[in-house]
C-alpha positions as CSV (number, residue, x, y, z in Angstrom):
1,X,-18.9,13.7,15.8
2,X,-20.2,13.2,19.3
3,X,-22.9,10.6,20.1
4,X,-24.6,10.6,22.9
5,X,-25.1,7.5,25.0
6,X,-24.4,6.1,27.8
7,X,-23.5,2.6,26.9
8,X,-22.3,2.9,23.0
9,X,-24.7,-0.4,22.6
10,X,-26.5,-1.5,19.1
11,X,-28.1,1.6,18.1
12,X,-25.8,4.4,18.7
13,X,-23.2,2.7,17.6
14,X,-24.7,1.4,14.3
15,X,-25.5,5.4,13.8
16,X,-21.7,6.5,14.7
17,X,-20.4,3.4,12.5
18,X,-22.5,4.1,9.4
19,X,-21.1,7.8,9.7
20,X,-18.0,7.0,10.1
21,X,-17.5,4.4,7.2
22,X,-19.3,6.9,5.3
23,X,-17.1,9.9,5.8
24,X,-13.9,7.0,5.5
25,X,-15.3,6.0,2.4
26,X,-14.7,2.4,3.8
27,X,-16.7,0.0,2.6
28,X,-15.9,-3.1,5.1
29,X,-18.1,-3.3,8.4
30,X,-15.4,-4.9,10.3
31,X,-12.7,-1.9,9.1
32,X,-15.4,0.4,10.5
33,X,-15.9,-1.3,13.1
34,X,-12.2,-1.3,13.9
35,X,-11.6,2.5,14.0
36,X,-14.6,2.7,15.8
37,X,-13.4,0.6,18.5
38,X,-9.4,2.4,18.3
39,X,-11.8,5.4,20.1
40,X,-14.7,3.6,21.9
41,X,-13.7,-0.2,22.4
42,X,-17.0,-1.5,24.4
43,X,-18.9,-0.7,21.5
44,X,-21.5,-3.3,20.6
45,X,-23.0,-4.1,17.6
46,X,-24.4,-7.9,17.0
47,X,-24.7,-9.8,13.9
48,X,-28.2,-7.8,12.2
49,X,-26.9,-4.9,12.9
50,X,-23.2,-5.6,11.2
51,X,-25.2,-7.0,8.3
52,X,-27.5,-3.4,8.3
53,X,-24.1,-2.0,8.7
54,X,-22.8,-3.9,5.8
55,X,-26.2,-3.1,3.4
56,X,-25.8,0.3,4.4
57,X,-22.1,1.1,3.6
58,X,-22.4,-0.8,-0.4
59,X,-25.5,1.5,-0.7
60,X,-23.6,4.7,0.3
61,X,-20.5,3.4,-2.1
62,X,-22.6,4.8,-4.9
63,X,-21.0,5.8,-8.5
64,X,-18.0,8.0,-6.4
65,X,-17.0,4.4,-5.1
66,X,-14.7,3.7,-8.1
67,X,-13.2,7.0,-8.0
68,X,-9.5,6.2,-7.2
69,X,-9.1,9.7,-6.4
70,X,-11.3,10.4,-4.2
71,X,-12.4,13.3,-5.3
72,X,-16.1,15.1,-5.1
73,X,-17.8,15.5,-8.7
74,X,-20.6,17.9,-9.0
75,X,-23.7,17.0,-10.6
């Protein structure tokens, strides 16, 4: 995924970071946050938006959260 900004600050990188725990199927901000920063590591977020982060990321968990496998079920 490429975001575009110049600076990586708050909003971009709540964007990236909610994609990328997402597609991880992580469910920790700060484990997001980590890989985030392994390719970007002046990425800021600041304490709302870790806590949107946070809200965001147990939303997207949804019923395929549990799954052990991993695994896609069609409905």
């Amino acid at each position: 995924m490429l975001v575009s900004c110049a600076l990586g600050y708050s909003r971009s990188a709540l964007v990236a970071a909610a994609w990328l725990g997402a597609n991880t199927r992580l469910r920790d901000p700060q484990q997001v946050l980590a890989l985030l920063w392994q390719s970007r590591p002046n990425v800021v977020l600041g304490p709302q938006s870790v806590a949107a982060l946070a809200r965001y990321l147990q939303t997207a968990a949804g019923p395929l959260a549990s799954d052990p496998q991993g695994t896609s079920h069609a409905d």
